[in-house]
N, C-alpha and C positions, 0 to 999 in steps of 0.2 A: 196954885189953886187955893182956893178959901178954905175955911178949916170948915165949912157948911156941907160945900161940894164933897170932901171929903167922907164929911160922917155920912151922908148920904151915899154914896159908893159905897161907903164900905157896909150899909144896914142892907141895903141892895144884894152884894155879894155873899153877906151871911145869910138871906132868908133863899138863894139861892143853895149856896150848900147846904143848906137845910131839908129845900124840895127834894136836892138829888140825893141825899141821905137816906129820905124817906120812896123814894122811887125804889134808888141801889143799895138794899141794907147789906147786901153780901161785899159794899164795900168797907165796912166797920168791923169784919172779924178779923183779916188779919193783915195789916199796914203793910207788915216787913216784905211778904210776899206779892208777887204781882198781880192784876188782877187780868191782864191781858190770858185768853188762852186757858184759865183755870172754870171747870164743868161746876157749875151751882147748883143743887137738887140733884142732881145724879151720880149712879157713881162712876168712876172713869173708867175707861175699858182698860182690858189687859193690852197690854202692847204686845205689839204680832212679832210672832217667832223669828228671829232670823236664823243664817248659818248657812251651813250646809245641808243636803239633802241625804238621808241616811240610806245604806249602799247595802244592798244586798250580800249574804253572809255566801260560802262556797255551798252550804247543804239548801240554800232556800236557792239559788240558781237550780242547783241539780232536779230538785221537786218542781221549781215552774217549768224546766227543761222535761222531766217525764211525763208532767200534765200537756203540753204541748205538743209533743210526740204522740200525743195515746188522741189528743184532739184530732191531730190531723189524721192519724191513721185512721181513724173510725170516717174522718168525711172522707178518704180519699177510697175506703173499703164501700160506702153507700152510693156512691160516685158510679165504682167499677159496678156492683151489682142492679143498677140500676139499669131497664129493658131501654136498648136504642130505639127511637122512633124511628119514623122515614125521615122526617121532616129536620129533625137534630144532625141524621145519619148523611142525608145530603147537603144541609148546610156546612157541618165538615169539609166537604168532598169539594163544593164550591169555592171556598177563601181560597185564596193562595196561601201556599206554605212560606211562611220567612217572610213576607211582605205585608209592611202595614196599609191599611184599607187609605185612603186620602179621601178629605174632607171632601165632599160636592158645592163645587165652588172655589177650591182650594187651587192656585197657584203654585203652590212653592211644593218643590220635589225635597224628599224628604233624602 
C-alpha cells in the first residue's frame, strides 16, 4: 500500500476513536477493567442470597404446632356447633360412604 493510503486510514481510524470516545466516555475511566457487563450511572445491585434455607428451631415447631391445634380446634368446635339443615342433612345421607363420586362422562373405574 502507498504511504498516502496509509495516512489516510490511519486519520480515518483516529477520528473514528474519537467519535466513539465521545459517544462511550465510560470507556476512558478504567482500561484495566472490562467494560462488557460493568452498570454505568447506576449502582449495582446486591447479589441475591444464596445457601441454605434456615430451619426452624425445636421451641418455634412447638409454638406453630400449638397455634395449629388451637386453629383447628376452634373450626372443627364452629363446624360441630353449627344447626344442620335439611338440605346439608340429606346431602350427607345421599353420597355413598367410601366411594368416590366419578366424573359424568368418565370411563375409567377408579
Amino acid at each position: 500500500m502507498p504511504a498516502v493510503c496509509l495516512r489516510a486510514t490511519l486519520a480515518e481510524l483516529l477520528s473514528e476513536a474519537a467519535r466513539i470516545r465521545r459517544t462511550f466516555p465510560a470507556i476512558e475511566t478504567d482500561v484495566s477493567e472490562p467494560i462488557r457487563g460493568k452498570r454505568v450511572g447506576r449502582e449495582q445491585a446486591a447479589p441475591a442470597r444464596r445457601g441454605r434455607r434456615t430451619t426452624m428451631t425445636g421451641a418455634e415447631r412447638r409454638a406453630v404446632s400449638a397455634r395449629m391445634k388451637a386453629y383447628w380446634g376452634a373450626r372443627r368446635e364452629a363446624k360441630a356447633t353449627q344447626p344442620v339443615s335439611r338440605d346439608s342433612a340429606t346431602e350427607a345421607v345421599s353420597k355413598p360412604a367410601g366411594k368416590r363420586a366419578t366424573r359424568k362422562g368418565s370411563s375409567k373405574q377408579r
